[in-house]
C-alpha positions as CSV (number, residue, x, y, z in Angstrom):
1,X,5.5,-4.7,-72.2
2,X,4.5,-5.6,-68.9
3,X,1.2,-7.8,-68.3
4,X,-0.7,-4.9,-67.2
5,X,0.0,-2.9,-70.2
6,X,-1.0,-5.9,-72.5
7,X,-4.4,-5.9,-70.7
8,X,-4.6,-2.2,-71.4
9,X,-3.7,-2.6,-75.0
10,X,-6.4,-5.3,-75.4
11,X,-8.6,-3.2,-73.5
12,X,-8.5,0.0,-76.0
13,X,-8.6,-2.7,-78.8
14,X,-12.1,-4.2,-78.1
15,X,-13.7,-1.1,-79.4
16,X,-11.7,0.3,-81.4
17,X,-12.1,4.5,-81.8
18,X,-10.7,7.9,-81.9
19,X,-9.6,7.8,-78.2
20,X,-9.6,6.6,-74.7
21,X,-8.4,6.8,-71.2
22,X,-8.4,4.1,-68.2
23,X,-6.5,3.9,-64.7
24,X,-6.7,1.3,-61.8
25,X,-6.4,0.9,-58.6
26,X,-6.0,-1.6,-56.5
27,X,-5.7,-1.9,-52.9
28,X,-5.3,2.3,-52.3
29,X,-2.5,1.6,-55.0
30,X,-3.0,3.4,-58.5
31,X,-1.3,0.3,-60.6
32,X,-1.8,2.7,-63.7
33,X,-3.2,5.6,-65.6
34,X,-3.2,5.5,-69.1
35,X,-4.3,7.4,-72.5
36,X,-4.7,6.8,-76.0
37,X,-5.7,8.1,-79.4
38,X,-6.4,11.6,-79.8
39,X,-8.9,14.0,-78.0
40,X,-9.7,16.0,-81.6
41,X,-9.4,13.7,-84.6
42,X,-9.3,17.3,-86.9
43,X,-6.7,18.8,-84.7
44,X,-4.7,15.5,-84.4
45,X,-4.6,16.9,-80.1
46,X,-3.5,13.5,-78.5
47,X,-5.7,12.2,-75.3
48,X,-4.0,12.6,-72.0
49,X,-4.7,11.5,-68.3
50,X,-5.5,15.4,-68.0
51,X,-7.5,16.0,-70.6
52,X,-11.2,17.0,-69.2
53,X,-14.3,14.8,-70.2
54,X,-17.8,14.9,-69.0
55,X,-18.6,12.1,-66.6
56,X,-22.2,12.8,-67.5
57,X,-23.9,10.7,-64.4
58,X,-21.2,9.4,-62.5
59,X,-22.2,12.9,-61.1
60,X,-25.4,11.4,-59.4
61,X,-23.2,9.6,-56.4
62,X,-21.7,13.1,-56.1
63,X,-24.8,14.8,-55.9
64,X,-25.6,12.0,-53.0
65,X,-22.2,12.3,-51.1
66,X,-23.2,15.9,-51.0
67,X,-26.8,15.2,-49.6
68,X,-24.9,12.6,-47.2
69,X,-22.6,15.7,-45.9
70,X,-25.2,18.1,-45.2
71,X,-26.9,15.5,-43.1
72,X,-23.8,15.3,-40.8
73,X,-22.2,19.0,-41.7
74,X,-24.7,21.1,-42.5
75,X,-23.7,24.8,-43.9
76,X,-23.3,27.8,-41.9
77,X,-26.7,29.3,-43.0
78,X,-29.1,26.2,-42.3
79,X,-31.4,26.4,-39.1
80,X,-30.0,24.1,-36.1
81,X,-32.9,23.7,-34.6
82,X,-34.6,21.5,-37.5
83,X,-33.5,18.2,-38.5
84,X,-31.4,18.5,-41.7
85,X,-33.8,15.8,-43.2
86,X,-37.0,17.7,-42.3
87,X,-35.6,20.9,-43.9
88,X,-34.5,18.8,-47.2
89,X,-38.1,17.4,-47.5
90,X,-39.7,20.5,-46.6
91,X,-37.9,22.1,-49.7
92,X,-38.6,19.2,-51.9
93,X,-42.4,19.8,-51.2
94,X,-41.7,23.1,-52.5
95,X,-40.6,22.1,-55.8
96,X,-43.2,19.1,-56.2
97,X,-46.7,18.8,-56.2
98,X,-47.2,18.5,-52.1
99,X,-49.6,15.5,-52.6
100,X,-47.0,13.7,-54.1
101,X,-45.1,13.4,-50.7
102,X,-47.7,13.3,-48.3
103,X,-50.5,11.0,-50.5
104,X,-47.9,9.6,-52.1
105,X,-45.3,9.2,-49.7
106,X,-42.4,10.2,-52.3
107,X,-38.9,11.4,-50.5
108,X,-35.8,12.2,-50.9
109,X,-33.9,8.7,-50.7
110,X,-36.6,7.1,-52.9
111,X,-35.1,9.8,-55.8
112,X,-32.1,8.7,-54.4
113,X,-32.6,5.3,-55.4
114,X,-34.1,5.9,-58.7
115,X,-37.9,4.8,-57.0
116,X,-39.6,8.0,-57.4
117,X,-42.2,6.9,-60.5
118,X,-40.9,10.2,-61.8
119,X,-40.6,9.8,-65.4
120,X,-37.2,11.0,-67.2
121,X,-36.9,14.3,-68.6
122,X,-34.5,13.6,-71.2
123,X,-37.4,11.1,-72.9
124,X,-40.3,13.5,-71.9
125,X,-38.8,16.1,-73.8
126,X,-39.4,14.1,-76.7
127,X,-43.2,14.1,-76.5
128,X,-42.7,18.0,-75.4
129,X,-41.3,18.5,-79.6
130,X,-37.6,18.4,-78.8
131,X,-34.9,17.7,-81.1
132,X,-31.6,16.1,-80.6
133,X,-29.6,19.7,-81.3
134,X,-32.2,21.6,-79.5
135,X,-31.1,23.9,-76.5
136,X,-32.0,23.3,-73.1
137,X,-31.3,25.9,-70.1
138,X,-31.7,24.9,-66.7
139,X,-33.2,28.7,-66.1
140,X,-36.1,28.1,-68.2
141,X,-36.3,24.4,-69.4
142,X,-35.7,22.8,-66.3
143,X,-37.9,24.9,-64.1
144,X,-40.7,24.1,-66.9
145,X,-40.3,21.0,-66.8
146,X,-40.3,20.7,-62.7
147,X,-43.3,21.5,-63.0
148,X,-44.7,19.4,-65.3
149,X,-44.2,16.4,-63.1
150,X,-48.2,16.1,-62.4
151,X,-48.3,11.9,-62.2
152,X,-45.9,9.1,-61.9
153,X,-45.3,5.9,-63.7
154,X,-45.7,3.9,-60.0
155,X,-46.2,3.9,-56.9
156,X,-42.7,5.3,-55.2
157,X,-40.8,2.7,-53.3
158,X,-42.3,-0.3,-55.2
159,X,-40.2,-0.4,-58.4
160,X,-36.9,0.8,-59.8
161,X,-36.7,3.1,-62.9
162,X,-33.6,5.3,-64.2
163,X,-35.0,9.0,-64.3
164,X,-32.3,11.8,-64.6
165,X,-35.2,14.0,-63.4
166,X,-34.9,12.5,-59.8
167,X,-30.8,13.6,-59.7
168,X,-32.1,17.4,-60.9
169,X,-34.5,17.8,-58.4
170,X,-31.9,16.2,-55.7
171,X,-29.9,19.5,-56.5
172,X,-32.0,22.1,-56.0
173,X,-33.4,21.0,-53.4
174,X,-29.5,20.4,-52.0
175,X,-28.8,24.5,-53.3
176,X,-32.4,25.3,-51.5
177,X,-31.4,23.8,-48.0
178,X,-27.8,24.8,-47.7
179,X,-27.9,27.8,-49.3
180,X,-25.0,26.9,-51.5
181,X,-24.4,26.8,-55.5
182,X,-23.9,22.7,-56.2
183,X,-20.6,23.9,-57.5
184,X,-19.4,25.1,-54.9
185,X,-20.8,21.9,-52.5
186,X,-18.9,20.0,-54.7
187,X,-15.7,21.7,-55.0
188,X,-15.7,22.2,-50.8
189,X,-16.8,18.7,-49.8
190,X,-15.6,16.4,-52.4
191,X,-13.4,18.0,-55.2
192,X,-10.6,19.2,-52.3
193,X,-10.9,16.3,-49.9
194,X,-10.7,13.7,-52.9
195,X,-7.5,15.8,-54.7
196,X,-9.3,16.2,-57.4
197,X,-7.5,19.0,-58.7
198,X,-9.1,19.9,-62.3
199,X,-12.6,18.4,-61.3
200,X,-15.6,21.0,-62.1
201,X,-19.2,21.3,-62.7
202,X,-19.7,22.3,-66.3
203,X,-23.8,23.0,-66.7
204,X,-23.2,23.8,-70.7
205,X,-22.7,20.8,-72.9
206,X,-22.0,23.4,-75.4
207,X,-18.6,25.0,-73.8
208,X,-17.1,22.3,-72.4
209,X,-13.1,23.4,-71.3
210,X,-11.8,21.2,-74.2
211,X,-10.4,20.5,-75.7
212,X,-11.7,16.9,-76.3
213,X,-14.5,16.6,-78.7
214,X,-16.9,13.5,-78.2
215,X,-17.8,11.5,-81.7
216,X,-20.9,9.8,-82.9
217,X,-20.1,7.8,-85.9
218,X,-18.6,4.8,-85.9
219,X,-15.8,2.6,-88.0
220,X,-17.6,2.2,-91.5
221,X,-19.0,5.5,-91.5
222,X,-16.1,7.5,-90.2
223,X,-16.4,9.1,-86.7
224,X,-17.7,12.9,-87.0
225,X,-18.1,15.5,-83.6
226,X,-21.4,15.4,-82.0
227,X,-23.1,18.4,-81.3
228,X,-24.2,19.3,-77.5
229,X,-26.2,22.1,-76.6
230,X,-28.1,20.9,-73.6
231,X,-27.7,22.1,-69.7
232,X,-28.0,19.5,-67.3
233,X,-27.0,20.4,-63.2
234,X,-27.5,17.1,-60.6
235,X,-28.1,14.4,-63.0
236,X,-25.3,15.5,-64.7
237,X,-22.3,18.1,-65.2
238,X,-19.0,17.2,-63.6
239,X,-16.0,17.7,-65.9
240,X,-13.0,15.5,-65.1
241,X,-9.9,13.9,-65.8
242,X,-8.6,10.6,-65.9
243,X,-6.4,12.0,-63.1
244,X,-9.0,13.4,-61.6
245,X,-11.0,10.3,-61.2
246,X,-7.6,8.3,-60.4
247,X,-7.8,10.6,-57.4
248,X,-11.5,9.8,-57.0
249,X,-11.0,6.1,-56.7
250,X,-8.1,6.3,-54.3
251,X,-10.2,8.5,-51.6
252,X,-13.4,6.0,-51.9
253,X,-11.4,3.1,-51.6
254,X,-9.7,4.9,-48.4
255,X,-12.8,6.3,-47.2
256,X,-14.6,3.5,-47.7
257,X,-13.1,1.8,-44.4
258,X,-14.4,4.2,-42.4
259,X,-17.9,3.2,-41.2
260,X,-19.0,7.0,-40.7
261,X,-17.6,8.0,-44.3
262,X,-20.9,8.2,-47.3
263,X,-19.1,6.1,-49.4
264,X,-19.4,3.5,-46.7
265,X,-23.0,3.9,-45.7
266,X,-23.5,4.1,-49.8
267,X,-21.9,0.6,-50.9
268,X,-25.1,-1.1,-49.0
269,X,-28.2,-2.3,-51.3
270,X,-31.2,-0.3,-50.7
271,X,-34.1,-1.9,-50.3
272,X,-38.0,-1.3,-51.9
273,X,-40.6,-1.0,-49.9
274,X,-41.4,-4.7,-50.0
275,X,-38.4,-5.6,-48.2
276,X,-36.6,-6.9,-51.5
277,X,-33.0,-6.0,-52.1
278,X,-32.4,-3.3,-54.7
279,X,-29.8,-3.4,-57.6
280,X,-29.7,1.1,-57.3
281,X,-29.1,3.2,-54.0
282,X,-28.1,6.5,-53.7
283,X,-26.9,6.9,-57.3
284,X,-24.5,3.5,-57.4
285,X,-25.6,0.5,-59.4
286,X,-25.3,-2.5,-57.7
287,X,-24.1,-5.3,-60.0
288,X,-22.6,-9.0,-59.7
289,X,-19.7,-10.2,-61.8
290,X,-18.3,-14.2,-61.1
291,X,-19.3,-14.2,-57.5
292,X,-17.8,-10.4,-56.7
293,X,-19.9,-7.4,-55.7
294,X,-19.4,-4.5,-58.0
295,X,-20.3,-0.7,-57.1
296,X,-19.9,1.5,-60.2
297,X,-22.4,3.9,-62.6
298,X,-21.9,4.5,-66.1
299,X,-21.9,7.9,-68.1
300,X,-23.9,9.0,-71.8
301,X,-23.7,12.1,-73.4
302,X,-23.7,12.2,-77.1
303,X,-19.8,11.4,-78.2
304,X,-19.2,10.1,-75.0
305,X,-19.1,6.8,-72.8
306,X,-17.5,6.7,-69.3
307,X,-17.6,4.0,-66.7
308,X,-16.4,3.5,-63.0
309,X,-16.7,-0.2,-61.5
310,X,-15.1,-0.9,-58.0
311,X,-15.1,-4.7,-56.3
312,X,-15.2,-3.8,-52.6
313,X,-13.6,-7.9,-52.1
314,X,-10.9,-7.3,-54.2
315,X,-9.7,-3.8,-53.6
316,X,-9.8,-3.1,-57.2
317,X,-11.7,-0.4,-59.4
318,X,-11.7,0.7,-62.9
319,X,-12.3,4.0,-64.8
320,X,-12.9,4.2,-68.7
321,X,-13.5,7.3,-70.5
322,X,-13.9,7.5,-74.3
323,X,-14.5,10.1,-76.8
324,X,-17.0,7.9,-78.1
325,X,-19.7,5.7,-78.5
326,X,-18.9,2.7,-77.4
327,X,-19.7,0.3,-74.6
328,X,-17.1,1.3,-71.7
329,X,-18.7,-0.7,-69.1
330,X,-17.7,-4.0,-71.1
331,X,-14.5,-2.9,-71.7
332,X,-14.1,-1.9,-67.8
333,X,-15.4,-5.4,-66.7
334,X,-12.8,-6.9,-68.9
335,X,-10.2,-5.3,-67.0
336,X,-11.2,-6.4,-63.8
337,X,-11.1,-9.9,-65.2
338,X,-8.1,-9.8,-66.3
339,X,-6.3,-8.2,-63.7
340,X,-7.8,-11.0,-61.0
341,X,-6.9,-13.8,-64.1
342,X,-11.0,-14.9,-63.9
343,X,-12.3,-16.4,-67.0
344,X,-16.1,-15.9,-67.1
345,X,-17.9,-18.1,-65.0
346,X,-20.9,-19.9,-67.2
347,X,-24.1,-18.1,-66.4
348,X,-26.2,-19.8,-63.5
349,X,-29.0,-21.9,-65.4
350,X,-30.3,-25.0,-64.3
351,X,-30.5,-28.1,-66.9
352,X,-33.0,-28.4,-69.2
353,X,-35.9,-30.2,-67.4
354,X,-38.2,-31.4,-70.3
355,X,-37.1,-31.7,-73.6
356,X,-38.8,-29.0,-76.0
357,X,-39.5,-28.3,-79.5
358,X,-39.2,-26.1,-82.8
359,X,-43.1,-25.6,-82.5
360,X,-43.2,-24.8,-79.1
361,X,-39.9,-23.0,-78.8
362,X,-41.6,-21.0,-81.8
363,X,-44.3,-19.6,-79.1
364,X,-41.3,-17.1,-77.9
365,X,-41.7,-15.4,-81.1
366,X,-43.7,-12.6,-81.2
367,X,-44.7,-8.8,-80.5
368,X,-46.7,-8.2,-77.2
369,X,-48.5,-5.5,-75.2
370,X,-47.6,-5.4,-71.2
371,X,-51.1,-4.3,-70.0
372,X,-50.2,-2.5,-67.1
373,X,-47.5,0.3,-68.7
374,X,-48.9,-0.2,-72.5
375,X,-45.1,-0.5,-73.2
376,X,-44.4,-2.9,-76.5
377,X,-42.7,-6.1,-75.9
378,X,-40.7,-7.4,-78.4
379,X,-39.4,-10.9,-78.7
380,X,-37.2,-13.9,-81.0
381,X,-35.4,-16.8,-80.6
382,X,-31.8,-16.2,-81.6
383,X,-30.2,-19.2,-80.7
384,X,-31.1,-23.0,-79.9
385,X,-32.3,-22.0,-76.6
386,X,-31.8,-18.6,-76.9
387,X,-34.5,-15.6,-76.6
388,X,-34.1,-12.3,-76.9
389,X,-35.9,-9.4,-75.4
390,X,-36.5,-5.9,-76.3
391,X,-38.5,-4.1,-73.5
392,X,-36.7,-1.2,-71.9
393,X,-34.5,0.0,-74.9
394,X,-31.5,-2.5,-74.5
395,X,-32.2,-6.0,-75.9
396,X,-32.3,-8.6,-73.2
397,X,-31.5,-12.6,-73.4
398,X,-32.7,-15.7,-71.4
399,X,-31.6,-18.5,-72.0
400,X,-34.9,-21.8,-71.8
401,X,-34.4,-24.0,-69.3
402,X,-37.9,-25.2,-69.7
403,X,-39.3,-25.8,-73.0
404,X,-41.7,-22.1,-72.1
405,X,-39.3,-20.7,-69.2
406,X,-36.2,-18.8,-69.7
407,X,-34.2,-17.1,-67.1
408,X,-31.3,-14.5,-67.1
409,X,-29.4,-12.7,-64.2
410,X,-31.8,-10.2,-64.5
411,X,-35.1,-11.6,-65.5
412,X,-37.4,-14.5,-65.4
413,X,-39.9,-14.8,-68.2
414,X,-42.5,-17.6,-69.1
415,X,-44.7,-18.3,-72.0
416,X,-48.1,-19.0,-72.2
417,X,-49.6,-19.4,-75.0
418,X,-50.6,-15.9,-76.0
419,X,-49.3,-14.9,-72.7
420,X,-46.1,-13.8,-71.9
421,X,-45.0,-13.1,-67.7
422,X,-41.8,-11.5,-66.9
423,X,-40.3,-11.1,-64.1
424,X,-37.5,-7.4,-64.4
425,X,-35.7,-8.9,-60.9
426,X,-33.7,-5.4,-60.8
427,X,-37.3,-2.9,-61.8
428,X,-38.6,-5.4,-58.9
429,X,-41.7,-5.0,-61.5
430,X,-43.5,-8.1,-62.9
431,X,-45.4,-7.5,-65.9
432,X,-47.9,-9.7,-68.3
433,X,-47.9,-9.5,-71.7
434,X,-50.8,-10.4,-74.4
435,X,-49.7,-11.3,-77.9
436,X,-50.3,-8.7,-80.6
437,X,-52.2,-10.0,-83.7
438,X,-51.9,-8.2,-87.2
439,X,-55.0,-6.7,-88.6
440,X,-55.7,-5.1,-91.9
441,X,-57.8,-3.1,-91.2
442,X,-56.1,-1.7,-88.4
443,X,-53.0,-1.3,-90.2
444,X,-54.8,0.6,-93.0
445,X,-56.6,2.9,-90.5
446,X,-57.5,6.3,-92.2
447,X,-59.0,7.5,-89.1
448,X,-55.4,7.6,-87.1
449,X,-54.5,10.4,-89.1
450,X,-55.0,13.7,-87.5
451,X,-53.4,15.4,-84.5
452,X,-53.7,14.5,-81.0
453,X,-53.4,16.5,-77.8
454,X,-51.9,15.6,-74.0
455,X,-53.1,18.0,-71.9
456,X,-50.6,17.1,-69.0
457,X,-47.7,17.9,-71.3
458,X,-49.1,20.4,-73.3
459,X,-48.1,19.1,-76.8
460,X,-49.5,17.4,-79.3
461,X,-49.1,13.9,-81.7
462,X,-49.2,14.0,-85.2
463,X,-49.7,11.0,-87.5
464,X,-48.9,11.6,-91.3
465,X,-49.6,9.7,-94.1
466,X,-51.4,6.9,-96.5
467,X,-51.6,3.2,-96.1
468,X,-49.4,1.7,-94.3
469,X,-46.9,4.5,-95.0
470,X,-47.2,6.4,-91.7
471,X,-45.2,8.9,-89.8
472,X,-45.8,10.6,-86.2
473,X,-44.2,13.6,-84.5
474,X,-44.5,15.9,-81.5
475,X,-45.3,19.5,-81.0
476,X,-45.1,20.9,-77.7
477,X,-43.3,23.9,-75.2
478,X,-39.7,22.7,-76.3
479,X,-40.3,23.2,-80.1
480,X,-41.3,20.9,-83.2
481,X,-40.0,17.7,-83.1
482,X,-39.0,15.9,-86.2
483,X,-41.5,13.3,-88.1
484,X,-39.9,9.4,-88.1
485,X,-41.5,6.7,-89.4
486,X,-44.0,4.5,-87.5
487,X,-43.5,0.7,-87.6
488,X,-46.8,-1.5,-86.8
489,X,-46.9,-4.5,-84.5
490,X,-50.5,-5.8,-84.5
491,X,-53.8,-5.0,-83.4
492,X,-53.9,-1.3,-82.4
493,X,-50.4,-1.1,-81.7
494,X,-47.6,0.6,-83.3
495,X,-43.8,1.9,-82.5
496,X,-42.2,5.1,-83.8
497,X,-38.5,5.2,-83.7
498,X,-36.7,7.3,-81.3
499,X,-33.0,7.1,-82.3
500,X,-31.3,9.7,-80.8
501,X,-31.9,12.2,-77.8
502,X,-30.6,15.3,-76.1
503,X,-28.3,13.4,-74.1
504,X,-27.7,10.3,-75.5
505,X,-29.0,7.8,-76.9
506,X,-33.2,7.6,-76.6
507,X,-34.5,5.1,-74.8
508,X,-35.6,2.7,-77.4
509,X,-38.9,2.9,-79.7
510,X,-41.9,4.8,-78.4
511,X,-45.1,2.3,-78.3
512,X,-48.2,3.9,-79.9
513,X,-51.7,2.3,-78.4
514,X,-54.3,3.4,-80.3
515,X,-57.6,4.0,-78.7
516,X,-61.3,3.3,-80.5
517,X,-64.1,5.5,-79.1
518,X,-66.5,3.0,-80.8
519,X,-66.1,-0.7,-81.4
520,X,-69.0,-0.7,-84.1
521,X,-67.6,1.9,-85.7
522,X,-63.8,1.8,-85.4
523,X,-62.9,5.6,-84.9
524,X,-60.2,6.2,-83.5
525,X,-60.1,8.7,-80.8
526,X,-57.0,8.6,-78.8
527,X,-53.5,7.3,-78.3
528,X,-51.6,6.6,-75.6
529,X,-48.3,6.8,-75.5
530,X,-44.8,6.1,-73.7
531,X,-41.3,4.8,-73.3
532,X,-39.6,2.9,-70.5
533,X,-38.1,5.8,-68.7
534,X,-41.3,7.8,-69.3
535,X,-44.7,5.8,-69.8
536,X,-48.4,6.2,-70.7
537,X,-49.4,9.6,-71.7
538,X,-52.7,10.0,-72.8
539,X,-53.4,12.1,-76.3
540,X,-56.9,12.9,-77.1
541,X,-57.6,13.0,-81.0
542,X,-58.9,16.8,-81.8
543,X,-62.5,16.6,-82.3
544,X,-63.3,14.0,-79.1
């Protein structure tokens, strides 16, 4: 076996599941395509490099090169006598509320780069009484949802935060301007040009063209099909090959050379409105692995992982599909590593400057409150030096340099006392933390039971239970959403787990923050309530 198939091999071996896919390029050369396992586990149907998957948001730099092509072609049909961007953020006042891009100064690159402040619609549909198997169309759903959007999480331009809602309003607004189905933009300005032969934009998780079937599940418990019945069109929806996206890779890494080409103009950092460098621009992630740049997004859909990475310095990029839930971003990392023979480099820190101890190192431990998104914070040392983080879903670690400073690629964080700073270097967001003390009484609160109403959204909160023994769920336009048990972290703070959503997996634990009306009395009369990819929605207790 030659070297390259032994990195391969290792490669489908890391996480080991029903079946896979990965090709590589390098230079404009494809050094291989390759497939394992089996695309239906029941049907024994092996994977091949044709078999169609759902590259879930890999579509959001498609949508972009699309956007990027009307600018400099438009379509028969739009005016040519109006700038292409005036006509894309006239329609884009049509679909949002129009003091949102005049007061608030929102466009169409800052959805773009993921710095609209509008929150995610995935995790809002959570709050709206969604359940993981629910259906949602795009004809009635989606429109619904549009207009929903009546406030956002930030100022736009000021911070970064992912929100498939920015990619679905990019498309209509791209359908409303050239007059065109996405489909067909695709097909006509990237499918044909790129040779993407089988490429297609599949709006129905529920009739995908099989016939590979994406698993949840996992090693111990047996891997069983996940079931999909969600329309997404923008943020989402391109069905393709590993072919296909072999295809893909060779045109960027052609086109890419030519300094007119999107793909060119697209493998620059944007920027926030502070001047600072962004790590997201025109649906691309910009990420840094042992001194290279890498350009690449990731894909989720229930059952499903996919991952394209491409190092512009070496020439090289990496596709990984799997028919399951695993982390195909690691695995295409480890490709790239092996391929250019570089072991990991040890992570930048600087040398412990004072020497610390147990008791203050013990400080790190703890649940907080950032006081600016009401978000939980959630934090333990895991190692000698090590702390984790749990913030935005995905556990986070920094390593102490100082006996109360840690740092990470991504983050900076400091403790305090009771006081807990972080610096999210990729959100551009700093946020400060208090510490969250447990209480009795507020634990054993009687009066947070009862149902609780968000007029924005138009559902409800319901907390169950007695003692401690608690459960919450939401009512709302997209059904009634299931009751899950509520965890509490101190003061009037709690968490109610979120494990699984409509496209993949939820964005970690939704924090509670109870509100009194009355500090004599105690009563409580509200609860606010969010998620980092859709934060702080007030619920007013019935009877307030």
């Amino acid at each position: 076996m030659t070297s390259l198939g032994l990195i391969i091999e290792k490669a489908s071996l890391l996480h080991p599941g029903p079946g896979g896919a990965i090709a590589i390029v390098k230079d404009g050369v494809p050094l291989a395509q390759r497939a394992w396992g089996f695309a239906d586990l029941n049907q024994r149907i092996p994977m091949t490099t044709e078999t169609p998957f759902p590259i879930c948001s890999i579509t959001k730099q498609m949508v972009c090169a699309v956007l990027q092509t009307l600018r400099d072609n438009p379509t028969p049909t739009m005016p040519t006598d109006e700038p292409v961007s005036d006509q894309l953020e006239a329609n884009l006042k049509k679909l949002l509320r129009r003091n949102f891009c005049e007061d608030k100064k929102l466009s169409i690159q800052l959805l773009c780069d993921n710095q609209s402040g509008i929150r995610d619609y995935w995790a809002t549909n959570t709050l709206l009484g969604a359940k993981p198997d629910d259906h949602f169309s795009l004809e009635a759903d989606a429109r619904a949802m549009i207009h929903r959007v009546r406030s956002l999480h930030f100022k736009p331009g000021t911070e970064f935060s992912y929100s498939n809602t920015n990619f679905h309003i990019l498309a209509r607004v791209v359908e409303m301007t050239s007059g065109q189905s996405l489909s067909k933009l695709l097909e006509e300005r990237l499918f044909r040009p790129a040779g993407m032969e089988t490429a297609v934009l599949c709006p129905s998780t529920e009739h995908q063209p099989g016939p590979c079937v994406g698993y949840e599940g996992g090693l111990k418990q047996g891997y069983f099909p996940a079931r999909n019945r969600i329309e997404w069109s923008g943020d989402a929806g391109v069905v393709a090959s590993l072919k296909d996206m072999l295809a893909y890779e060779l045109y960027l890494q052609k086109i890419i050379r030519d300094s007119k080409s999107w793909y060119h103009q697209h493998s620059k950092h944007g920027t926030f409105s502070d001047g600072t460098k962004s790590a997201y621009s025109n649906g691309l992630f910009f990420d840094e692995m042992d001194g290279s740049v890498l350009i690449g997004h990731g894909g989720a859909l229930r059952g499903y992982r996919i991952s394209r990475t491409h190092s512009p310095s070496q020439g090289l990029s990496v596709v990984v599909m799997l028919n399951y839930e695993a982390d195909a971003e690691s695995i295409s990392k480890f490709v790239l590593r092996e391929i250019l023979a570089i072991s990991k480099a040890p992570t930048h820190m600087t040398a412990p400057v004072n020497p610390w101890h147990f008791e203050v190192a013990g400080e790190w431990t703890g649940n907080f409150l950032d006081l600016d998104t009401f978000l939980s914070i959630r934090t333990k040392i895991t190692g000698e030096k090590t702390v984790s983080i749990l913030y935005s879903g995905e556990t986070e670690e920094i390593q102490l340099n100082e006996s109360r400073k840690g740092i990470s690629q991504d983050m900076r964080a400091e403790i305090d006392g009771d006081t807990l700073r972080i610096h999210r270097l990729k959100d551009n967001r700093m946020l400060e933390g208090i510490r969250l003390h447990p209480n009795q009484a507020s634990r054993r609160e009687p009066t947070m039971l009862g149902t609780y109403e968000c007029t924005e959204l138009g559902s409800s909160f319901t907390c169950f239970g007695q003692g401690e023994a608690l459960y919450g769920a939401f009512d709302g336009p997209l059904g009634h959403g299931p009751a899950s048990p509520m965890s509490y972290l101190g003061d009037n703070v709690w968490v109610i787990a979120c494990a699984r959503g409509q496209d993949a997996d939820a964005p970690g634990d939704w924090t509670l923050v109870f509100d009194r009306a009355d500090a004599e009395t105690g009563i409580i009369s509200g609860v606010t309530v969010g998620c980092w990819l859709a934060r702080k929605f007030g619920f007013i207790k019935w009877g307030f």
